[in-house]
N, C-alpha and C positions, 0 to 999 in steps of 0.2 A: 603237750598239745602241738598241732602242727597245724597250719594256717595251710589250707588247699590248694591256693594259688597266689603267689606270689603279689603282693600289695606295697607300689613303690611311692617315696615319701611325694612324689608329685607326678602327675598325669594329665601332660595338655591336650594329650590325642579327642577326647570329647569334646573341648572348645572349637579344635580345628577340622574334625569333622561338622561341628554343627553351621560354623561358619565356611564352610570349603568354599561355597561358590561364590560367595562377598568375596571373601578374599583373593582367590582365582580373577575375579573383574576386579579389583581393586591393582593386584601387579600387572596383567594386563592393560587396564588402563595407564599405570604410570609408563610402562614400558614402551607402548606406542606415541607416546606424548615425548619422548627421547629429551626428558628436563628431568635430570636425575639430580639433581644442586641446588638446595634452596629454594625450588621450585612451587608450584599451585598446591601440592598436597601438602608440603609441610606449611605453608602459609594458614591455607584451611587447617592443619591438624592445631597452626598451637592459637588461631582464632576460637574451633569448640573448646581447646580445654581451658581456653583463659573464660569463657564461657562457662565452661563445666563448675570450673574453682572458687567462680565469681574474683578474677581478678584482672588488673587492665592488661596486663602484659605477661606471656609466656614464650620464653625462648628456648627453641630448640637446640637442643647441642649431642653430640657423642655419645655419651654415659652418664650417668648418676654420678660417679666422678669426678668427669670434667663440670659437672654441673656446680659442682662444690667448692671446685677450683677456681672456676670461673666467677662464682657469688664472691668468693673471699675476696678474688682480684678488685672487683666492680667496688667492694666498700673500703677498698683501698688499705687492706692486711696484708701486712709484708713483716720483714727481717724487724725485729725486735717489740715484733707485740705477742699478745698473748690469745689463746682462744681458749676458753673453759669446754669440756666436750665428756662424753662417757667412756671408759673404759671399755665396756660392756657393748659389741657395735663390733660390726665386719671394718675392718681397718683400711679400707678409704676413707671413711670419717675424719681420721687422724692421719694418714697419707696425705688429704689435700691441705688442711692445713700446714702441714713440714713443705707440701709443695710450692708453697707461696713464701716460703722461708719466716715463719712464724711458728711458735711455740702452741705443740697441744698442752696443757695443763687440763689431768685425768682429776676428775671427780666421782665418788661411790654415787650407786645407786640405788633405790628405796628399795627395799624387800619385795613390796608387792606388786608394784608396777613393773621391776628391771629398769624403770628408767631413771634418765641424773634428776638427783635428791637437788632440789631447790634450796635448801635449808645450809648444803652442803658448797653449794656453789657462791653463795655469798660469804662464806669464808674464806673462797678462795679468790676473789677477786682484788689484783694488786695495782697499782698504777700503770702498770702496762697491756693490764686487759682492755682488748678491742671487744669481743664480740662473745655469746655463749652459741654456743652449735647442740643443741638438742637433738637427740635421735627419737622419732618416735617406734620405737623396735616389735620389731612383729604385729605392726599394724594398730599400737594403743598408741591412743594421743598423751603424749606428758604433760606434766602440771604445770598447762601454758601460761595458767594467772598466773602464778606466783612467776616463773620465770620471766614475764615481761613485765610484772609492776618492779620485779629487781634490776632489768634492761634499763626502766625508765629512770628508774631513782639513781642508778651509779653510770647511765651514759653507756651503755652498749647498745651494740646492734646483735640480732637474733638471727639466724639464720640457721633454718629449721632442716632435718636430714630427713626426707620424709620415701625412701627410696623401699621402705617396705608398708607405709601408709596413705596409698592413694586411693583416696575417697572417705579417708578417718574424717572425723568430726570432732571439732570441741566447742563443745555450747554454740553449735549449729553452722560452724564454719569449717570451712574444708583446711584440715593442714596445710600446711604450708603459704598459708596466706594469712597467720599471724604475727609474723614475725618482719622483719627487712626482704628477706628472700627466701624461699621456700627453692628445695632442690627433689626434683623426682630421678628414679631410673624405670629404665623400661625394660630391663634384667626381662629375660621369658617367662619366669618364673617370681615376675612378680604379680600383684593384683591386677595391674594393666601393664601387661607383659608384648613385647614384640615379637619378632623371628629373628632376635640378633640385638646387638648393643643398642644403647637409646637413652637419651635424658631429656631434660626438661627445668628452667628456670623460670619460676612464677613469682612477679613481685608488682607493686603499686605504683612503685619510682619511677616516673620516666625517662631520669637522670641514670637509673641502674642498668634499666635493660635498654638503654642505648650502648651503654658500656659494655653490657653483655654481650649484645648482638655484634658490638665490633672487636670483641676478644675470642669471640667464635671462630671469627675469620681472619683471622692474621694480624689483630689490631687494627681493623683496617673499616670506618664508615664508605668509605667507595675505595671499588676495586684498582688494587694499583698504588693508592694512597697511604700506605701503614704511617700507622701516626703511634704505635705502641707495640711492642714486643708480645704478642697474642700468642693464638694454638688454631689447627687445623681440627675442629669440633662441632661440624654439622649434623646434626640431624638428618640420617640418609632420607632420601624419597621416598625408596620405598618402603620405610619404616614407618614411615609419617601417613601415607597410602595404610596399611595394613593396623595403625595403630586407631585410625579415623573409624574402622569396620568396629574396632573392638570398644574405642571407647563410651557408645549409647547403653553397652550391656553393662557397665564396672559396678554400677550398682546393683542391678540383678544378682550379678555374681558375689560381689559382698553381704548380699544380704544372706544368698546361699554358705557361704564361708560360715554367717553366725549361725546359721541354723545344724551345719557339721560342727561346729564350735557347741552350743547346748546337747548335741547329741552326744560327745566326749565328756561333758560334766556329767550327764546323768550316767554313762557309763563305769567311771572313776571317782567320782567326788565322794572324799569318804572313806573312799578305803585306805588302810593302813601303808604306808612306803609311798605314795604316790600324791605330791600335793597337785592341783591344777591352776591353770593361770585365776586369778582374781578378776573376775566378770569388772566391766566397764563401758561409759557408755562411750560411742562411739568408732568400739575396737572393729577393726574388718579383718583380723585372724591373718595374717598375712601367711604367720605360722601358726597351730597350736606346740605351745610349749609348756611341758611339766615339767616337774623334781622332783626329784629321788632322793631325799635328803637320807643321810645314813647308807645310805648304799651304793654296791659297787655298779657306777651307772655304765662306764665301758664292757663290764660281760654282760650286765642287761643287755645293751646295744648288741653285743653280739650272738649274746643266744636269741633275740628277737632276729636277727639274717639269718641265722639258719634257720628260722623257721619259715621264713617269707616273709616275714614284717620290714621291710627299707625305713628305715629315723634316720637323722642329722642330729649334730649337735651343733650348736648356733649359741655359743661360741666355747671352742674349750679352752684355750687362754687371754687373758684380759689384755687391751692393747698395751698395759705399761709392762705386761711381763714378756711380752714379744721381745726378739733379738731384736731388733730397729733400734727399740727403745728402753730396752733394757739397762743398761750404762747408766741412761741418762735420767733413768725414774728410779732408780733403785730406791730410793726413801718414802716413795707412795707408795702407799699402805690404801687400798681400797679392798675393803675386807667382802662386804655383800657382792661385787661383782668375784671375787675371785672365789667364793663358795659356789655361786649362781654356777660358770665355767665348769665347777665340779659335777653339777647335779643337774643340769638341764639336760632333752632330750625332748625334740620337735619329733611328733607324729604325722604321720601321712596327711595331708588336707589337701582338697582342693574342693572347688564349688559342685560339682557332680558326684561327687564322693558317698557311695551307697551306704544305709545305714547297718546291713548285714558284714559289709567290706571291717568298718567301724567297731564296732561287735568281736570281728576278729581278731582287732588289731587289740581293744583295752582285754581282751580274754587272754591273748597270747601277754601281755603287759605286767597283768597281773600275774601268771601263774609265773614269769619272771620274778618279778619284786618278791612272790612266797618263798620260791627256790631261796632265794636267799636270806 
C-alpha cells in the first residue's frame, strides 16, 4: 500500500495560517515599539502563563535548557551532588545537570508510563542526592505522588522537566507547578511552540525566581551590578509577542491532540505487533508513541518513508548508553528504557491532524508490522 500524499510527523502550517494576522500584529507591534529586551511583551507573556499555570512566578529565559540549568543553579546544585533523573529523555535533561557540574544518577522506567519508576528512585537515593528531575515525556504526567511524598520524606527538591507537557494535569494542577521548579521549552514543535528557541521557569519561591531572574542575565539584579557568574538567557521579545497569541488557544489544541490521540487507539489497539501508549488522565499527546515489541522497528520506520508516512523515534539510545556518558555509567543496567529505545516509534500528530490522513498512516503501519 502506498499512502497518496506524503504525511509529515509534524505540520505547523495550519496553526500559522489560522493565526497569520494575530501574529503579523503581534511582530509588528513589538517591532515598532523598538524594546526587543526584557521588555512589555515578555513581562505580559510570563504574567498570563504564571496565570495560566496557577503559579506566582514565571521566568522567561533562552530554552527549555537553560531553563533547566538555570532551576538547578537557583537551588544551589553544583560539583558533588547528585540528581536522580530518567534515562529515557532527549539529553538536555542530563546535559543540564553535568552543566552545573553535578552528577546525573539514571534510574529505569515503568513499562507503562515510559516514565522514572518511583519505586526505583528511592533505591537510588544516596547521601549526596540533591534533587529528583522527573520528565514528564511525551506529554503524560509522572507519578508525582509517589515522587514528592519520597522528595519529602528523604529532603529533596523536584524539579519537574515539563518541556514536552505544557498544559498536562495531575489531579487538576498544571505540571510543573508541583514540584520546587517546573521548566518549560517553547521548542516550535512543542504543545506551545514558538518561531524559534524559548523557555520558561515556573515556580512559588520568591527566593528562586529572584535567583532565576538574575542568572538569566549575567548574575546580575540591576544592570551593571553582577553579583554571580550567570548566562545571557532571555526570552527574546518577539518570542514572548508571538508566544502571547498562541497561549489562550493551548488548551484547545490539546484537547485536539487527545481526540487524534483516541482516533489512533481505535485505529491500532489490538492488533498483533503494535502495542499503544496506556491511556491517562491528563496526557496532552505531545507525541503519540507506540511499540513494536518483537520487531524489526528501524525497517518498519523505513518502509513507512517510502511510502509517505514521516515517524521519529524519540529516543533510540538511553542517555547512560550515549558516548558522554558511557565510561562513566557502564554498570547501569536500565533494562525497560533500553528495550523501550528499541521499540518505540512516534506517529504523525498534531492538533489539526485529519481523521482519513490517520487512517492512512495505522493502515500503512499495519501492513508493515504483517510484512514482517
Amino acid at each position: 500500500m502506498s499512502v497518496q500524499a506524503r504525511i509529515p510527523v509534524l505540520d505547523l502550517a495550519p496553526q500559522v495560517e489560522a493565526l497569520w494576522e494575530e501574529l503579523t500584529r503581534a511582530v509588528h507591534r513589538t517591532l515598532r515599539s523598538t524594546q526587543y529586551i526584557n521588555g512589555p511583551e515578555v513581562k505580559a507573556f510570563e504574567q498570563e502563563a504564571a496565570g495560566y499555570l496557577g503559579t506566582r512566578h514565571a521566568v522567561g529565559c533562552n530554552s527549555g535548557t537553560d531553563a533547566l540549568v538555570i532551576a538547578l543553579r537557583a537551588l544551589g546544585i553544583g560539583p558533588g551532588d547528585e540528581v536522580i533523573t530518567t534515562p529515557f529523555t532527549f539529553f538536555a535533561t542530563a546535559e543540564a545537570v553535568s552543566q552545573v557540574g553535578a552528577a546525573p544518577v539514571f534510574v529505569d522506567v515503568e513499562e507503562a508510563s515510559m516514565n522514572l519508576d518511583p519505586a526505583l528512585v528511592e533505591r537510588a537515593v544516596t547521601p549526596r542526592t540533591r534533587a529528583v528531575l522527573p520528565v514528564h515525556l511525551f506529554g503524560r504526567p509522572c507519578a508525582m505522588d509517589a515522587i514528592l511524598d519520597l522528595a519529602r520524606r528523604r529532603g529533596l527538591q523536584v524539579v519537574e522537566d515539563c518541556a514536552q507537557s505544557f498544559g498536562a494535569r495531575h489531579r487538576g494542577r498544571q505540571t510543573g507547578t508541583l514540584g520546587q521548579i517546573g521548566c518549560f521549552s517553547f521548542f516550535p514543535s512543542k504543545n506551545l511552540g514558538g518561531c524559534g528557541d524559548g523557555g520558561l521557569i515556573a515556580t512559588d519561591d520568591d527566593r528562586l525566581a529572584d535567583l532565576a531572574r538574575a542568572l538569566r542575565a549575567h548574575g546580575s539584579r540591576k544592570k551593571y551590578h553582577n553579583e554571580m557568574v550567570g548566562y545571557n538567557s532571555r526570552l527574546d521579545e518577539l518570542q514572548a509577542a508571538l508566544l502571547r497569541v498562541k497561549l489562550p488557544r493551548v488548551d484547545a489544541w490539546n484537547e485536539a491532540r487527545r481526540r487524534v490521540a483516541d482516533a489512533y487507539h481505535r485505529l491500532l489497539d489490538g492488533h498483533e505487533g503494535v502495542r499503544v501508549p496506556a491511556p491517562a488522565a491528563g496526557h496532552v499527546y505531545h507525541q503519540y508513541t507506540v511499540r513494536l515489541p518483537g520487531r524489526d522497528r528501524d525497517r518498519i520506520q523505513a518502509r513507512l518513508a517510502a511510502e509517505g508516512v514521516e515517524t521519529m523515534v524519540y529516543y533510540p539510545v538511553p542517555c547512560h548508553r550515549l558516548a558522554v556518558y558511557r565510561q562513566g555509567h557502564a554498570r547501569v543496567s536500565c533494562p525497560v528504557a533500553e528495550r523501550l529505545c528499541a521499540e518505540v516509534i512516534s506517529l504523525p500528530i498534531w492538533p489539526e491532524l485529519e481523521e482519513p490522513a490517520q487512517a492512512a498512516v495505522a493502515r500503512a503501519l499495519l501492513d508493515a508490522v504483517a510484512g514482517q
